[in-house]
N, C-alpha and C positions, 0 to 999 in steps of 0.2 A: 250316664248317657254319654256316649263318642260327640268329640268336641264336633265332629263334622255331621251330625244328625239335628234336624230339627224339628221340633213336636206342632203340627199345625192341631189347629182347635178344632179338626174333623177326627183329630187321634193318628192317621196318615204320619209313617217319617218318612223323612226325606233326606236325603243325602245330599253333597253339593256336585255328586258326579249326573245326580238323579236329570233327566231332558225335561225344563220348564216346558219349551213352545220349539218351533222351527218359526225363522224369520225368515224373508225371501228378501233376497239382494238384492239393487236394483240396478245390480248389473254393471257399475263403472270399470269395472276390470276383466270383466268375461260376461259369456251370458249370465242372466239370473239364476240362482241354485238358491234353491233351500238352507239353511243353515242352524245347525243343530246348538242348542242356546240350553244351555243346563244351569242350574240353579245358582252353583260356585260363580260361572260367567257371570249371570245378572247380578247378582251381590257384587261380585269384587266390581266392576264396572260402575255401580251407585256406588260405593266406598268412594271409588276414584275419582270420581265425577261430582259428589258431595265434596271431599277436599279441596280439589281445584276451584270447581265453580263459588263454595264456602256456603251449599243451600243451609238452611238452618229451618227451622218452625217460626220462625218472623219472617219467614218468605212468603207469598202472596205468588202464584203460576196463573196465565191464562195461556190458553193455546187453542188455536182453531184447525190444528193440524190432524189429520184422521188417524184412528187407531189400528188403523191397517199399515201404518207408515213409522219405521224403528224408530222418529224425533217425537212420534205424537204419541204412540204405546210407551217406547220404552224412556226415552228422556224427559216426556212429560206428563206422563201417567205414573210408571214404575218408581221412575227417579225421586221425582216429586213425592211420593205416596213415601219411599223408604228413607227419604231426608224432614220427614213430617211437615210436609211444606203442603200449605193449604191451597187447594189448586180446585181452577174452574175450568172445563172442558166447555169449549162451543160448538153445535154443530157445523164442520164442516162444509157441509152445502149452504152454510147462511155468509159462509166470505165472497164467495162470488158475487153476488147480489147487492151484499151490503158490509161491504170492507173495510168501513169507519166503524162500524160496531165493535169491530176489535179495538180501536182507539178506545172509545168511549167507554165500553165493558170494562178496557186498562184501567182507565180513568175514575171512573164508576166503585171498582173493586180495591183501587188503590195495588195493584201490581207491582211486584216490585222485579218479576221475570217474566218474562214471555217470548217468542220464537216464532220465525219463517225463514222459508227459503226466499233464497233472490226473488224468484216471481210473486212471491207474496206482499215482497220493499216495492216492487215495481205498480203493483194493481190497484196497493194502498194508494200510491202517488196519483197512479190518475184517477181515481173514484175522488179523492182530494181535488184535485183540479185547483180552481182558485180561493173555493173556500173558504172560511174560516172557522175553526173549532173552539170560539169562546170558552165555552161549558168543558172542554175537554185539557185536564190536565194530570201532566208525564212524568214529574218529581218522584214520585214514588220508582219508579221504575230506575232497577239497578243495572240489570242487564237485559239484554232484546238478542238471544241469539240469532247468529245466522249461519245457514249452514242448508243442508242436503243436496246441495247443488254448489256448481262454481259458483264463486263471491265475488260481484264485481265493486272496487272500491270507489268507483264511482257513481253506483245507487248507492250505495252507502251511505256515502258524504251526501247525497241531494237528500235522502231520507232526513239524513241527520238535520241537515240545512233545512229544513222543511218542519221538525220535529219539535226546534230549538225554543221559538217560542209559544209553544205546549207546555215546557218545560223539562223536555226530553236530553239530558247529560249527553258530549259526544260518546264520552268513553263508555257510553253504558251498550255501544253497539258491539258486541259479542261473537268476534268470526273462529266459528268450530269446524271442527272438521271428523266425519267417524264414518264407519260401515258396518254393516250389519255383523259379515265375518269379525267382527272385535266387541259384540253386543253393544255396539254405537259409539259410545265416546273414543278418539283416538288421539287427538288433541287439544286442547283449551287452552287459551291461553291465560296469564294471571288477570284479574277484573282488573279492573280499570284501564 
């Protein structure tokens, strides 16, 4: 068998030039376009993004980020799934509503990754208010990406500030940067 074919368990091969999906951009640098995402892409991109980030099978993912969006399909579904990292999916519609439940589900699941964009640091904040999350604790958690939007480093730091005694590391907040044109990851920086 050709080092670049690989036998899926429907008998189907697949090549790494073969078209997984088209991903739609969301446009930071032109209109939105389609963008054609083949199998070699998604691989080498989990490679890259497994090394950097350092996912392992003693990683724990949550994400409430939708599957229609390259950080929630493809960094926390795909990613997650080829670095055998046990991962929980939230629905989407339940962070609006109730945006401590990602705390707590963290907490709950013992996470030790999980991810938003700015406005997700920001909605947490005020649904938080004055608060207090007893029951809820952030030790586990290694990194909290953030990304698919500009990164203000001053939600950041309030998140963080706000997080601390949860249990929440600063350094485990995680600012990424990717687009879809590069099957997501573009740059990470080293953890910590």
């Amino acid at each position: 068998q050709r080092p670049d074919v690989t036998t899926v368990p429907s008998g189907a091969q697949l090549s790494a030039g073969d078209v997984a999906f088209i991903q739609f951009s969301s446009g930071p640098t032109s209109e939105p376009k389609g963008v054609v995402l083949t199998h070699g892409n998604i691989l080498a991109n989990a490679e890259g993004s497994r090394q950097a980030a350092g996912f392992s099978p003693e990683d724990v993912s949550l994400s409430w980020m939708p599957l229609t969006h390259d950080m929630g399909l493809i960094g926390f579904h795909l990613f997650m799934m080829y670095a055998g990292v046990q991962q929980h999916l939230t629905p989407t519609d339940l962070f609006g509503p109730r945006a401590l439940m990602w705390l707590k589900w963290g907490s709950a699941k013992r996470v030790t990754i999980t991810c938003s964009p700015n406005f997700g640091y920001r909605h947490c904040l005020r649904a938080l208010g004055e608060k207090t999350l007893d029951d809820v604790r952030l030790e586990s958690v290694r990194l909290v990406f953030n990304g698919a939007e500009p990164i203000s480093v001053e939600l950041a730091e309030e998140f963080l500030d706000r997080m601390a005694p949860l249990g929440l590391r600063r350094e485990a907040m995680y600012p990424v940067y990717g687009l879809a044109e590069a099957s997501l990851a573009i740059s990470f920086p080293p953890p910590g």
